[in-house]
N, C-alpha and C positions, 0 to 999 in steps of 0.2 A: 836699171839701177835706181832709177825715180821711185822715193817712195814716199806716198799722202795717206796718214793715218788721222781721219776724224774719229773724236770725241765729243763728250760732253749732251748728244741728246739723251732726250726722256719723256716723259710726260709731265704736262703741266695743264691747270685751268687757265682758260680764257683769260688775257690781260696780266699773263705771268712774263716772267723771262728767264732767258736761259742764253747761258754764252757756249758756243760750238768753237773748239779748236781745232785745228789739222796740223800734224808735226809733219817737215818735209822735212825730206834726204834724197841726198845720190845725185843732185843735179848742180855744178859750178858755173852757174849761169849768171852774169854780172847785170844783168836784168830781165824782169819774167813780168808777167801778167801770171795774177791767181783768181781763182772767182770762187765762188758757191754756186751749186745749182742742187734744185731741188724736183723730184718726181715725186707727187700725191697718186695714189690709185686713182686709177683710169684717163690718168694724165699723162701729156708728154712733157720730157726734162724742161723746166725751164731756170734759167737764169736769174739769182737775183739781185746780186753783188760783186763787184770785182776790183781790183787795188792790182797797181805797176809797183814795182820799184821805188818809184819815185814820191808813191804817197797819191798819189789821185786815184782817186775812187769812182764807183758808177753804181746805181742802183736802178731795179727794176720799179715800175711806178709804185707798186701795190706793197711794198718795204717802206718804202722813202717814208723818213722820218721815225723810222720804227727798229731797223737793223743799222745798225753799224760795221762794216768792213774794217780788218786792220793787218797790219804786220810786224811781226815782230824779230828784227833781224837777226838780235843778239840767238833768240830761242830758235827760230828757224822755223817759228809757226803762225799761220793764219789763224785769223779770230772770227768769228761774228758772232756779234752782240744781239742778241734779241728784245724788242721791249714790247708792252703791247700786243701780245699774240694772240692771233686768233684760229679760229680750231680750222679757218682755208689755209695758214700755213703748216697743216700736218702734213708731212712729206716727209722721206728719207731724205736727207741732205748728204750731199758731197762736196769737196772740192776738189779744183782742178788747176793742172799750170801747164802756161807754156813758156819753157824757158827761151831767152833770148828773140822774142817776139818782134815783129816786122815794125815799121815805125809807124804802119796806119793803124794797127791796132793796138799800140800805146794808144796811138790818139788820141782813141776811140774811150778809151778810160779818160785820157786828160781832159776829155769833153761832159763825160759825165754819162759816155753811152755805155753800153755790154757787149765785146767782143762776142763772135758767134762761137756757141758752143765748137763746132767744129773743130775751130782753130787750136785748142786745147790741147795737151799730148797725151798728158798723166791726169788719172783722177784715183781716187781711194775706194776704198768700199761701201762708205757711206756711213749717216748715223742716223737714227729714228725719231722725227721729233714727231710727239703728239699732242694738242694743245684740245682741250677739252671744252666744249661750252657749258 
């Protein structure tokens, strides 16, 4: 019944930005952790950003200061803000939830880390971003 619809990539040059949304549905869950995770060719998934419930957020080093995480309850949709790109973060982006999430892996956001992909239930199909040098 979970369903994660990303938007919004495309291509852009070097040092552009671009904001990616993902509309959720189907889960009643009174708190979740959401993330972004992104796969570049010949890469494995990684992690860049994640936001609880509660507004804390977590970013992977190689974002920090550059992506922004966010949510938006009233819409029902995750954001990330991109600024600053560079053509290493061309990947298909996704995101992903776990509803009603354990309380160490709140934490884990409240600290400012990235829950394990793992742990995630639902993710979407993805969007394409390519950032051009």
């Amino acid at each position: 019944q979970v369903q994660l619809m990303e938007s919004g990539g495309g291509s852009v040059q070097a040092g552009g930005s671009l904001r990616l949304s993902c509309a959720a549905s189907g889960y009643t869950a009174s708190t979740f952790c959401m993330c972004w995770f992104r796969q570049a060719p010949g890469k494995e998934r990684e992690e860049v950003a994640a936001v609880d419930s509660d507004g804390s957020t977590g970013y992977t080093d190689s974002v920090k200061g550059r992506f922004t995480i966010s949510f938006d309850n009233a819409k029902n949709t995750l954001y990330l803000q991109m600024s600053s790109l560079k053509p290493e973060d061309t990947a298909m982006y996704y995101c992903a939830v776990v509803p009603n999430p354990r309380d160490d892996i709140r934490g884990l956001v409240t600290m400012g880390w990235l829950p394990p992909l793992y742990e995630y239930n639902y993710w979407g199909q993805g969007t394409q971003v390519t950032v051009s040098s």
